[in-house]
KOLMAR-866902 format. One record per residue: residue in three letters; x, y, z of N, C-alpha, C, O in turn. Coordinates in steps of 0.2 Angstrom, whole numbers, padded with zeros to 4 digits, always signed. Example, Ala and Ser with C-alpha at 12.3 -4.5 7.8 and 13.67 -1.06 7.14 Angstrom:
REM residues 2
ALA+0066-0028+0039+0062-0022+0039+0066-0016+0039+0071-0017+0042SER+0064-0011+0035+0068-0005+0036+0064+0000+0039+0067+0006+0040
This chain:
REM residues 298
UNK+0137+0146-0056+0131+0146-0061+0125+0145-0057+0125+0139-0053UNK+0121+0148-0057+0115+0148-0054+0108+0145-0055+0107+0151-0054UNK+0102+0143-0055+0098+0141-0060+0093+0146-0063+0089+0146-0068UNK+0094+0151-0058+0090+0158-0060+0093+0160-0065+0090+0163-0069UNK+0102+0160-0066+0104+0163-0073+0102+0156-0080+0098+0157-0085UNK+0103+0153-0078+0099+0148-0082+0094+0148-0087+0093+0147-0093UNK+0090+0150-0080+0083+0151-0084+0082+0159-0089+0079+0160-0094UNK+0084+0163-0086+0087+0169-0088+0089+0170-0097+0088+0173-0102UNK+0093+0163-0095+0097+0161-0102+0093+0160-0108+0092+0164-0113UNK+0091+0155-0105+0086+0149-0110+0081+0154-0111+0077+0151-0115UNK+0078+0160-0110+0073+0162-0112+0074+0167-0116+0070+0168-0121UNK+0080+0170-0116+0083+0173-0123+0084+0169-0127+0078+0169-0129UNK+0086+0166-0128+0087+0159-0133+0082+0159-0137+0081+0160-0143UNK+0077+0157-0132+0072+0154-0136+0067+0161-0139+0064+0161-0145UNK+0068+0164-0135+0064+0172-0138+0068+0174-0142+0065+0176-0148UNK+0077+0175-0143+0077+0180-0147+0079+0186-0147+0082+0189-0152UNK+0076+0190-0141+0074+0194-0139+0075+0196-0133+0071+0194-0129UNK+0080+0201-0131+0078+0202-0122+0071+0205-0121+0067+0203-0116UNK+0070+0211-0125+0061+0212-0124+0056+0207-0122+0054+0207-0116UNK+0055+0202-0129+0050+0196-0126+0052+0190-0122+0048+0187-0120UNK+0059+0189-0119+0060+0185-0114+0058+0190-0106+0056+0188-0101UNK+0059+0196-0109+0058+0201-0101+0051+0198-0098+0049+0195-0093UNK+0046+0200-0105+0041+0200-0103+0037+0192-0100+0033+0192-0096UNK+0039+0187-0103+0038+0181-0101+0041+0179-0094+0038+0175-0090UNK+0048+0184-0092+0051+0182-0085+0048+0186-0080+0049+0186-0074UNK+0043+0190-0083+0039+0197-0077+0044+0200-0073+0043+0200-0067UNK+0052+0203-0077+0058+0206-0077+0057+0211-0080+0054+0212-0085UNK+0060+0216-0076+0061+0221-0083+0067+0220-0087+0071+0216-0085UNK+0068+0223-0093+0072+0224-0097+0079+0223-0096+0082+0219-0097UNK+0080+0231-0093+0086+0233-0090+0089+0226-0087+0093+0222-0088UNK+0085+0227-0083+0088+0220-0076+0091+0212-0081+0096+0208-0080UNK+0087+0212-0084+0087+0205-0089+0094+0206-0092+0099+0203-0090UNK+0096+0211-0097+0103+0212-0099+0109+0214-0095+0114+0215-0097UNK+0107+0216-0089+0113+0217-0085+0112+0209-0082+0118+0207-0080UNK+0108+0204-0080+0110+0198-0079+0113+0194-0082+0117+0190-0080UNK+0111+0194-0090+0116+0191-0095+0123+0191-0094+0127+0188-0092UNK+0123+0199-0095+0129+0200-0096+0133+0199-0089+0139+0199-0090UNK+0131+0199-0084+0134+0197-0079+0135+0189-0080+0141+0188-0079UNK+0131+0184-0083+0131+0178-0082+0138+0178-0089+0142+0173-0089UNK+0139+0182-0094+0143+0180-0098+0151+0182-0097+0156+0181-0101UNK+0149+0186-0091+0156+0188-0088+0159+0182-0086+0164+0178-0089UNK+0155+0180-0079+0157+0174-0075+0159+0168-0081+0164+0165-0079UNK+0157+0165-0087+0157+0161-0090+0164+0161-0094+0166+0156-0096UNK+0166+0169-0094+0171+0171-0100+0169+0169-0105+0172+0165-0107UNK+0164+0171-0111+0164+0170-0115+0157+0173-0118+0152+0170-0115UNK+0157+0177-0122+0149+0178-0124+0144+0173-0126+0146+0170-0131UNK+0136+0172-0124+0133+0170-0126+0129+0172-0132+0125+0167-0135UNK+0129+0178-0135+0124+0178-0141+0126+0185-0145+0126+0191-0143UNK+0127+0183-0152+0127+0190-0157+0120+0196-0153+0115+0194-0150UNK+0122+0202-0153+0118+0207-0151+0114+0210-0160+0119+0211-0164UNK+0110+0210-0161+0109+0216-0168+0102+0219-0164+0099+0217-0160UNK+0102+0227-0167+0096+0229-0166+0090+0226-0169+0086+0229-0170UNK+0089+0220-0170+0083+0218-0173+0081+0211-0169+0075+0209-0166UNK+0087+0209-0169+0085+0201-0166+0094+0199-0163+0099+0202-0164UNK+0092+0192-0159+0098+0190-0153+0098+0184-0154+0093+0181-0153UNK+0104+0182-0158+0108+0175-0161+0111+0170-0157+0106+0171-0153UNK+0114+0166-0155+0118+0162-0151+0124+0163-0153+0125+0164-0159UNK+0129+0163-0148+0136+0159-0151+0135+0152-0152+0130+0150-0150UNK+0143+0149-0156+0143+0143-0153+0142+0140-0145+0139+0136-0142UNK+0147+0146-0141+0144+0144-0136+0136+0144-0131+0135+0143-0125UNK+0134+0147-0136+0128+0151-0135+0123+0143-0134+0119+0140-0130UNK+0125+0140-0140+0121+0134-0143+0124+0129-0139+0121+0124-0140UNK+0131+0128-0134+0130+0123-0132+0127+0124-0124+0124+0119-0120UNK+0127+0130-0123+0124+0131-0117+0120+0130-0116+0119+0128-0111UNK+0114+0129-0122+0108+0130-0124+0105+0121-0122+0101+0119-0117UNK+0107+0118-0125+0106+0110-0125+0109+0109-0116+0105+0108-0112UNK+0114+0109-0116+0115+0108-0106+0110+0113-0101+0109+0110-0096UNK+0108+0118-0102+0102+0120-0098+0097+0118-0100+0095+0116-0095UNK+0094+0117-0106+0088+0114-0104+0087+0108-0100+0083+0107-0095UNK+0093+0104-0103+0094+0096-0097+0094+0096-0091+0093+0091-0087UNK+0099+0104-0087+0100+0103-0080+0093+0107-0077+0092+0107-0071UNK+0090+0111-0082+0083+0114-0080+0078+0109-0078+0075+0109-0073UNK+0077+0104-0083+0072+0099-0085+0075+0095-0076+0070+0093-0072UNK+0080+0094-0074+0081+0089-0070+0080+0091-0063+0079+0087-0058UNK+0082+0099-0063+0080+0103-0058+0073+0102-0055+0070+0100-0050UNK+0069+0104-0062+0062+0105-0061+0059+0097-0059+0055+0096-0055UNK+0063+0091-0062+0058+0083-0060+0062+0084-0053+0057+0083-0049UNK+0068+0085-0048+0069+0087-0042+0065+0089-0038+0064+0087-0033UNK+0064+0094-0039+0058+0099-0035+0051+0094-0034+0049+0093-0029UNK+0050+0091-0042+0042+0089-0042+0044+0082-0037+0040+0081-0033UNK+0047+0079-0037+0047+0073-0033+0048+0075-0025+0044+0073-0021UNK+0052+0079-0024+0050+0081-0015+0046+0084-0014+0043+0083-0009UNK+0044+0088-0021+0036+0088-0018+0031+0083-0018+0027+0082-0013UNK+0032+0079-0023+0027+0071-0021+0027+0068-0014+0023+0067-0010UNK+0037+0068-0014+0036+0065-0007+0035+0066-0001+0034+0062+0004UNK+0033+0075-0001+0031+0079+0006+0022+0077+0006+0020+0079+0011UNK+0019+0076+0001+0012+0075-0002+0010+0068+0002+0004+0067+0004UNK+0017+0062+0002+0014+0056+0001+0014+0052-0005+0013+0046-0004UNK+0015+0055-0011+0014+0053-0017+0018+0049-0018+0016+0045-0022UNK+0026+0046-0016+0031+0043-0020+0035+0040-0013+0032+0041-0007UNK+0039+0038-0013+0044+0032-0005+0042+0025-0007+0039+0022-0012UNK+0044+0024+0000+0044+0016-0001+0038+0014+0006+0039+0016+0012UNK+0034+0011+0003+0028+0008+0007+0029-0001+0011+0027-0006+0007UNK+0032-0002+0016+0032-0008+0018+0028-0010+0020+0028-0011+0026UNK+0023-0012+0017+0017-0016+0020+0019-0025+0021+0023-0028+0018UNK+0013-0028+0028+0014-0033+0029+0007-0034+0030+0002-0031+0032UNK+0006-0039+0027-0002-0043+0029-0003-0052+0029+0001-0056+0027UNK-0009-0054+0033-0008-0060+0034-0010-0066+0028-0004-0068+0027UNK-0011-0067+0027-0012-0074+0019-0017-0072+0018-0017-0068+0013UNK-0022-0072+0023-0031-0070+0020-0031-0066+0017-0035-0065+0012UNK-0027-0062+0018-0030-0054+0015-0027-0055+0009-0028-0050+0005UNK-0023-0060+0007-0021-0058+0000-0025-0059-0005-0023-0059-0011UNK-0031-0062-0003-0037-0065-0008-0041-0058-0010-0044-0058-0016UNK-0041-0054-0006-0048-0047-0007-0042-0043-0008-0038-0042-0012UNK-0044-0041-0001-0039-0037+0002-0035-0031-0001-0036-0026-0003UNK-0027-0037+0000-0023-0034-0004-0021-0033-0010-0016-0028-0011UNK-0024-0038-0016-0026-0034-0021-0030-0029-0024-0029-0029-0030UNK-0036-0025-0020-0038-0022-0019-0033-0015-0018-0032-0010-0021UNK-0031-0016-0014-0027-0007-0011-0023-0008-0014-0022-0002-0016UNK-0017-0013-0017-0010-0011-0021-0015-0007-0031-0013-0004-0035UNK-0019-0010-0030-0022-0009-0037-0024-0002-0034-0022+0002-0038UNK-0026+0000-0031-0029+0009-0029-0023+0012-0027-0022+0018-0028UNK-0018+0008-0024-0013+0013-0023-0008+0015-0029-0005+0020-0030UNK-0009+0009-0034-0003+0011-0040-0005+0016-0046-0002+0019-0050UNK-0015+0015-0046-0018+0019-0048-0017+0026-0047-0015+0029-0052UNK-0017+0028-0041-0017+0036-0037-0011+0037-0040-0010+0041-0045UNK-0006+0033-0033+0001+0037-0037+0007+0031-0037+0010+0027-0033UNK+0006+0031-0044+0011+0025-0047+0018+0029-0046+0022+0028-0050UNK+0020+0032-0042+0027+0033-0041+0029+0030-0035+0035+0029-0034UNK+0024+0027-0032+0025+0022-0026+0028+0017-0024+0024+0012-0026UNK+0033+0016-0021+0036+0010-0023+0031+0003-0015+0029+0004-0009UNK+0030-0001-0018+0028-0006-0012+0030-0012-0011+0029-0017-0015UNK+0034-0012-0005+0036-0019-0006+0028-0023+0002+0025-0021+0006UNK+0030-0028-0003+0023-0034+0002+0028-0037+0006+0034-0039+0005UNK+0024-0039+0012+0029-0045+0015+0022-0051+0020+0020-0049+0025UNK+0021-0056+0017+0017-0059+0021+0019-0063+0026+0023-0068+0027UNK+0014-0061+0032+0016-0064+0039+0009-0066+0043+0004-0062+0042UNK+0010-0069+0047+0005-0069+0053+0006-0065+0059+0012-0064+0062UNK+0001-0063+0061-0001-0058+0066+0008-0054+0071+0011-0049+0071UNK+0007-0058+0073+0012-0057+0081+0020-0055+0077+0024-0050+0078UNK+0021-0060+0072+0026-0055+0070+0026-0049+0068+0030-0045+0071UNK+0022-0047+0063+0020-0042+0062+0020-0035+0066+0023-0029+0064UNK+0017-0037+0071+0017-0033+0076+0023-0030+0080+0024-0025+0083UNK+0027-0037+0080+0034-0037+0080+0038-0032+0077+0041-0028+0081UNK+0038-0031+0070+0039-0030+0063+0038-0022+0064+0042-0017+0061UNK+0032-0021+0067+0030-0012+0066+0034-0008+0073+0037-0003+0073UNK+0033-0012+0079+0036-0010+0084+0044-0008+0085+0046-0004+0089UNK+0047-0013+0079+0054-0013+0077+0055-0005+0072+0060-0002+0072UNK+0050-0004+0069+0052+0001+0062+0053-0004+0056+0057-0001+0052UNK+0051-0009+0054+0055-0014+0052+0049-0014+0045+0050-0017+0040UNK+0042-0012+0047+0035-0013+0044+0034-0004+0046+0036+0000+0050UNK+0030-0004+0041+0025+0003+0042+0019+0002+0043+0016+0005+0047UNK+0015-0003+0040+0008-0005+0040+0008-0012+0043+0014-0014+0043UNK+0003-0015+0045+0000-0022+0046-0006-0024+0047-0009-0025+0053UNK-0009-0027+0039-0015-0029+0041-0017-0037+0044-0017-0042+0041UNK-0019-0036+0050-0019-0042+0055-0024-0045+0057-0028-0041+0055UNK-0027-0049+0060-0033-0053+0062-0033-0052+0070-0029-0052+0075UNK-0038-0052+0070-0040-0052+0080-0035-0050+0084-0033-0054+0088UNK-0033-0043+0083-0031-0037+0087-0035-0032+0088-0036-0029+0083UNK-0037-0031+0094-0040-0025+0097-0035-0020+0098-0035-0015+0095UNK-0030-0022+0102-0026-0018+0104-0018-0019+0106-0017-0024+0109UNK-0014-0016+0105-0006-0019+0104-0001-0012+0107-0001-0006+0105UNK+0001-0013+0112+0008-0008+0116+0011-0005+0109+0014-0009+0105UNK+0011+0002+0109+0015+0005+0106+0013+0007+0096+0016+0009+0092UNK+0006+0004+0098+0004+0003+0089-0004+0005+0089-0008+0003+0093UNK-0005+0009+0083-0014+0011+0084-0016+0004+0080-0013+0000+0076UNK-0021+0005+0082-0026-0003+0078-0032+0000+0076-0036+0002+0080UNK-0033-0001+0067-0039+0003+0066-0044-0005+0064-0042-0010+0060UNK-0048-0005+0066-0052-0012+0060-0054-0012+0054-0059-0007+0055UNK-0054-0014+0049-0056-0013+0043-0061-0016+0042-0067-0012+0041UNK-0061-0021+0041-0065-0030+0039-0068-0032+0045-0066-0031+0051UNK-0074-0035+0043-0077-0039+0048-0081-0044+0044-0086-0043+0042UNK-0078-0050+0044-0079-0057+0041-0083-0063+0046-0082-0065+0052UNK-0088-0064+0042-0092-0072+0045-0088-0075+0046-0083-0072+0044UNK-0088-0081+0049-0083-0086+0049-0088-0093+0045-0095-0092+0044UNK-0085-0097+0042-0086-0102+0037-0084-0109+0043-0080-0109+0048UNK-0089-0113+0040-0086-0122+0043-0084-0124+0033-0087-0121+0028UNK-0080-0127+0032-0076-0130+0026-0078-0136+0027-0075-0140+0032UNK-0083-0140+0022-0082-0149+0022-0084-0151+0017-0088-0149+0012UNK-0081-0159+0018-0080-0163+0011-0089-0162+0010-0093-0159+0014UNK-0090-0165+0001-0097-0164-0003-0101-0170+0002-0107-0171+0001UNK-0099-0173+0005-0100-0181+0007-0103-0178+0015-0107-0180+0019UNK-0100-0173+0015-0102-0171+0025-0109-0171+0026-0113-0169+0022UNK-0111-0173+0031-0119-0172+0033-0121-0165+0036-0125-0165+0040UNK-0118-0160+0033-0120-0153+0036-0118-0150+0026-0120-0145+0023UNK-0114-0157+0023-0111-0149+0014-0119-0146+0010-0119-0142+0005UNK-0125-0150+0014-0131-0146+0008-0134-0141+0015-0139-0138+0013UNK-0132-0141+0020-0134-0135+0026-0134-0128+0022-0132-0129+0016UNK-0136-0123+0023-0138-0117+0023-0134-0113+0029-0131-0107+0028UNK-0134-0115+0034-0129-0113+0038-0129-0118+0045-0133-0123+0045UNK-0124-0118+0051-0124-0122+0055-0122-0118+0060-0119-0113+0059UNK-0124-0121+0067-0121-0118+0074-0117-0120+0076-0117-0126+0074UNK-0111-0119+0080-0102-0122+0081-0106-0125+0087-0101-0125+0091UNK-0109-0127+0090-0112-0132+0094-0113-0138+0091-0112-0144+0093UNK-0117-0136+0084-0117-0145+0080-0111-0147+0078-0111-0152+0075UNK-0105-0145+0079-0098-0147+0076-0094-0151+0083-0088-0153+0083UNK-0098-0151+0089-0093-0154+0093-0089-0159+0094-0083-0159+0096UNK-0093-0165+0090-0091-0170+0088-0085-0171+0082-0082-0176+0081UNK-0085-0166+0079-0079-0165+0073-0074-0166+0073-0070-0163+0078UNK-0071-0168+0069-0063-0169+0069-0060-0163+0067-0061-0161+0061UNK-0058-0160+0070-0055-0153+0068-0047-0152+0063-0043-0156+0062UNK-0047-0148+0061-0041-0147+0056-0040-0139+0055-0043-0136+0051UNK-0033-0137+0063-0031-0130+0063-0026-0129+0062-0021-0133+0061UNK-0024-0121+0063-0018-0121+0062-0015-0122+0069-0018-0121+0074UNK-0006-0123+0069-0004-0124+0075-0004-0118+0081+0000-0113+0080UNK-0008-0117+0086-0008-0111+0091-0001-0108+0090-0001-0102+0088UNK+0005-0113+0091+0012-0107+0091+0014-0105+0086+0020-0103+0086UNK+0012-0104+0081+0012-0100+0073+0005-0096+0072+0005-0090+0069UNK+0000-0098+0074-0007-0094+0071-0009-0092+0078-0013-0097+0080UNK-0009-0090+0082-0011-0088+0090-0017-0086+0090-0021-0088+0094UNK-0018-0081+0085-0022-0076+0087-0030-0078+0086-0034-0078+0090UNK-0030-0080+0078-0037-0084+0077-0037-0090+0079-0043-0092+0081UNK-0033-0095+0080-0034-0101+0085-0039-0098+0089-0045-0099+0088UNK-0035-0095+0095-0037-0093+0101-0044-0092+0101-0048-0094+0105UNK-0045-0086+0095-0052-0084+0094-0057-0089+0091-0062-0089+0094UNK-0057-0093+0088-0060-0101+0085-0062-0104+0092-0068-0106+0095UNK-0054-0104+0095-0056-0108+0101-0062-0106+0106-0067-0109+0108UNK-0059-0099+0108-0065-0097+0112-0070-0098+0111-0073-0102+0115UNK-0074-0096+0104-0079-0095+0100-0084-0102+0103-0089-0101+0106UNK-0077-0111+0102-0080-0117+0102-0083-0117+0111-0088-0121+0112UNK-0079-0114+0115-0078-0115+0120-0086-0112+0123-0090-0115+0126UNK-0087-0105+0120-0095-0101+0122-0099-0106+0119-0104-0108+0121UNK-0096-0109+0114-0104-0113+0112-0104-0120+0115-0109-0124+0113UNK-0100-0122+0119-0099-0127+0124-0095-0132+0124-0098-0137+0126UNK-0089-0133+0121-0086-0139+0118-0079-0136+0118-0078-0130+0119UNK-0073-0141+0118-0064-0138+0118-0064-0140+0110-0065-0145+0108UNK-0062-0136+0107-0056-0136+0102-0051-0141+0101-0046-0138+0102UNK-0050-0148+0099-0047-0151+0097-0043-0153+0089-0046-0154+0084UNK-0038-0153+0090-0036-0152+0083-0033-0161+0081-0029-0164+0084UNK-0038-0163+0076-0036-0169+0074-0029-0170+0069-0025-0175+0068UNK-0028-0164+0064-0023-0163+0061-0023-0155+0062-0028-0152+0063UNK-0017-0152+0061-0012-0145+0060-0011-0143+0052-0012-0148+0047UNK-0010-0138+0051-0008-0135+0046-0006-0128+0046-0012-0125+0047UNK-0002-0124+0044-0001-0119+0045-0005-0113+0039-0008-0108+0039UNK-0002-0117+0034-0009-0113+0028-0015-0113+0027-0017-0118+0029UNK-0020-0109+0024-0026-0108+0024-0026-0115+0018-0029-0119+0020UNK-0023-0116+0012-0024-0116+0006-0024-0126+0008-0029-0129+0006UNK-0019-0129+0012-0016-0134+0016-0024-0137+0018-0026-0142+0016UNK-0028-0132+0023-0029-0136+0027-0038-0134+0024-0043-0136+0027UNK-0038-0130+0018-0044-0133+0013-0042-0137+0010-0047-0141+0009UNK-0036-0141+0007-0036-0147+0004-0039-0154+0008-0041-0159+0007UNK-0037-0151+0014-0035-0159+0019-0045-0160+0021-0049-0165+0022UNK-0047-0152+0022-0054-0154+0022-0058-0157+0016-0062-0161+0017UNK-0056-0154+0009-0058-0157+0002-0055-0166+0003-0059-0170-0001UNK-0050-0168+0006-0051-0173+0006-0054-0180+0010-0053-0186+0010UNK-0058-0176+0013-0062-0179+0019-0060-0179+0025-0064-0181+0029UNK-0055-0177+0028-0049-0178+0033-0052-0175+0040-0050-0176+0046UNK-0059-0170+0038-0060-0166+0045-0063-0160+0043-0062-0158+0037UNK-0065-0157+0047-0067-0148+0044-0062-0144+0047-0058-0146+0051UNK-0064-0139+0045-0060-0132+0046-0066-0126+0048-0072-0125+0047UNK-0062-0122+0051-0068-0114+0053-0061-0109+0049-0055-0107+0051UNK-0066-0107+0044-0061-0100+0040-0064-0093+0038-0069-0094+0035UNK-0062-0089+0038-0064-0083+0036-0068-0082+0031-0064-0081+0026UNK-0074-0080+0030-0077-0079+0023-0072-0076+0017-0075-0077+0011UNK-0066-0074+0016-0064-0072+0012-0061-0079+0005-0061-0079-0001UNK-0059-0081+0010-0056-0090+0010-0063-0093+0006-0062-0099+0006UNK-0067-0093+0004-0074-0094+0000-0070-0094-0007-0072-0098-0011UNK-0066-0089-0008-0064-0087-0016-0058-0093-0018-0056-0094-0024UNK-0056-0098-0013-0052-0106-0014-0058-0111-0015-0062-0114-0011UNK-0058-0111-0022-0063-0116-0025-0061-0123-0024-0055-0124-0025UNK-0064-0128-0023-0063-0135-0022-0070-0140-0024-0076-0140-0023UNK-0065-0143-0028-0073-0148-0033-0077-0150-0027-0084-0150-0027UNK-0074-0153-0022-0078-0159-0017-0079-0155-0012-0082-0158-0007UNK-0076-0148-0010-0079-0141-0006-0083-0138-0004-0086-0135-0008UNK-0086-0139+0004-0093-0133+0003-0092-0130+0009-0090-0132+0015UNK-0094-0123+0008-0092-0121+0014-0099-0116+0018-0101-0112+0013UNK-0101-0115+0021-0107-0118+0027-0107-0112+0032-0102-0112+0036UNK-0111-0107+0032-0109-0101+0035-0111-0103+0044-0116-0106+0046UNK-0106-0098+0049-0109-0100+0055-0114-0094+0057-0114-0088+0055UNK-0119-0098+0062-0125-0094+0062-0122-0090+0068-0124-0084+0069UNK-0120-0093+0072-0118-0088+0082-0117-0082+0079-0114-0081+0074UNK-0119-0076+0083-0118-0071+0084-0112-0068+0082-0111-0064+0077UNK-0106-0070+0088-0101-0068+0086-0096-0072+0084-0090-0072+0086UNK-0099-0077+0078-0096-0081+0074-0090-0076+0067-0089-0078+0062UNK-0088-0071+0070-0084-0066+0065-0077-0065+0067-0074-0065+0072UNK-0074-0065+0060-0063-0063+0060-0065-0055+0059-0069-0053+0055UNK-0061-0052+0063-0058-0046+0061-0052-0045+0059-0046-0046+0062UNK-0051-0040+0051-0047-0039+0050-0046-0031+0052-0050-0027+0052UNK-0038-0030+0055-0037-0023+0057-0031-0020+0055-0026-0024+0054UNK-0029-0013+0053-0025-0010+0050-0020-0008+0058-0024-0004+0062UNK-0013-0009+0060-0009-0009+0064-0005-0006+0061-0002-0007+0055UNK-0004+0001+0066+0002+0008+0063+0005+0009+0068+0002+0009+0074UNK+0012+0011+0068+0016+0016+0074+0010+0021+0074+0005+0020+0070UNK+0011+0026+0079+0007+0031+0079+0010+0038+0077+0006+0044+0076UNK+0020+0036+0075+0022+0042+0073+0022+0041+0063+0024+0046+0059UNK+0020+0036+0062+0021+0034+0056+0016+0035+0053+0015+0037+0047UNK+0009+0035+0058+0002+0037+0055+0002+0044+0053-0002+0047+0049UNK+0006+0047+0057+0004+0054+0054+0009+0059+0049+0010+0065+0049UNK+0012+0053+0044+0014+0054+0039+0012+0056+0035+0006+0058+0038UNK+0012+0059+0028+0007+0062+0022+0008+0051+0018+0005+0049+0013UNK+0011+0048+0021+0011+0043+0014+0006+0037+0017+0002+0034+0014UNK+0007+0037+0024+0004+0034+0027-0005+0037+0027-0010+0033+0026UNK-0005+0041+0029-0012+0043+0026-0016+0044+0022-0022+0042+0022UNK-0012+0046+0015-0012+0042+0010-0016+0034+0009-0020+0033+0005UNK-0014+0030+0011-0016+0023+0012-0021+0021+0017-0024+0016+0016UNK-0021+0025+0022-0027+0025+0025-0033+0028+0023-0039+0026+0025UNK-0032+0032+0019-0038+0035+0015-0041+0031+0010-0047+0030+0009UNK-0033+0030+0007-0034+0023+0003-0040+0018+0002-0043+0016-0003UNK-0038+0014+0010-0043+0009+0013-0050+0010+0013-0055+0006+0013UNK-0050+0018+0015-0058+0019+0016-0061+0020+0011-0067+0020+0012UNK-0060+0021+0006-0062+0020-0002-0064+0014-0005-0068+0014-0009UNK-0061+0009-0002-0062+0003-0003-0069-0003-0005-0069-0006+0000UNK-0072-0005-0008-0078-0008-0007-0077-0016-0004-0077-0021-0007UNK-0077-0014+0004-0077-0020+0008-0084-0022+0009-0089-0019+0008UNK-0083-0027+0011-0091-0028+0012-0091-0036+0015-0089-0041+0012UNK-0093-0037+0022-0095-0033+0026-0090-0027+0028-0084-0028+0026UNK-0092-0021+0031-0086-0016+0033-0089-0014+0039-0095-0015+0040UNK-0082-0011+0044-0085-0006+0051-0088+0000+0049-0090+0004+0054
């Protein structure tokens, strides 16, 4: 059984008529009754009273009728999904991103991507940078959006985001009614970072940052969350340097103080195989991105 006879079928059926099925199959005539009739051979059993006026079903006629439509209808959603999925439209999208992003960011592009094509499956996995990067180079991630990578062995780096960086201090700080400050007036500050052997990448960049403006980087307490080490500033304990995104963590006794240095900025960057970039799903997503209303953007 074939689905060309199938389709064959069901259109007598529903016509009635081999004429007006012909004309709907853009077959001729002839051809259409010698295919029935072939298909009723192979079946053993006839499909349809013949009269010169009009064309009946058998009983087997009528149960054929109900099982073709269902194995047509399932052919045809077969077809449309390998089409989606040769498009990009439908798979599984593994994305990774770092905490920040899950404030803008990443709700932002899952709401545009499930918008475009809700056939998409997305699993999230939140990490910090270096795994991540781990993660793509394994097959393990297809996307990673990461912080202060220029460039990474084996993976494109596109930049998206380009974020101020922020000082975080209790209401009580003699900078929380500032307008803005220089990472020079903070020498003196008790710091409150994440630990370098889990956060490497913005550490390192924070540090340099302190180091141009003339001072080491001391961390009077640790924390590995963003969310943590605004608390411990909300509670007078020290300040913090965090990404303009981190602004949308509200805190009663919180103020956050934008820095003025030049290249006081986090970059966020989109991290791809380069064999995975050139996917239809993966493209899909990076076009995604560029649709986006980021702000600041590259």
């Amino acid at each position: 059984m074939e689905l060309r006879q199938l389709r064959y079928f069901v259109a007598v059926a529903e016509e009635h008529s081999f004429r007006r099925a012909a004309d709907r199959l853009h077959i001729a005539q002839p051809a259409l009754s010698q295919q029935i009739g072939k298909f009723e051979k192979e079946l053993g059993t006839a499909l349809f009273h013949r009269t010169t006026r009009r064309v009946e079903l058998t009983t087997s006629g009528q149960v054929l009728l109900t099982e073709g439509r269902r194995v047509l209808a399932e052919a045809d959603h077969a077809a449309s999904a390998v089409a989606q999925a040769v498009h990009g439209e439908t798979g599984l999208l593994r994305l990774g991103f770092v905490s920040s992003a899950a404030l803008r960011l990443i709700p932002e592009l899952v709401l545009a991507l499930r918008r475009s094509w809700p056939g998409l499956s997305i699993d999230l996995s939140e990490s910090t940078t270096d795994p991540q990067l781990h993660a793509l180079g394994e097959g393990r991630l297809d996307i990673g959006l990461v912080r202060e990578v220029r460039a990474a062995p084996g993976l494109t780096v596109h930049p998206l985001l380009r974020e101020r960086l922020l000082v975080a201090v209790h209401e009580s700080h003699r900078f929380a009614e500032r307008a803005e400050v220089r990472l020079a007036e903070l020498a003196e500050e008790r710091f409150l970072t994440f630990p370098r052997g889990q956060v490497s990448r913005l550490y390192d960049h924070i540090a340099a940052l302190c180091h141009r403006a003339g001072f080491r980087l001391h961390a009077a307490q640790e924390a590995v969350q963003f969310p943590t080490l605004l608390g411990l500033a909300a509670a007078d304990t020290g300040i913090t340097i965090v990404p303009e995104s981190l602004r949308a963590l509200r805190l009663p006794s919180l103020r956050y103080i934008p820095l003025t240095d030049a290249d006081a900025f986090s970059t966020v960057s989109l991290a791809v195989r380069p064999d995975r970039e050139r996917t239809p799903l993966i493209g899909n997503v990076i076009r995604t991105l560029g649709t986006l209303d980021l702000d600041p953007r590259f």
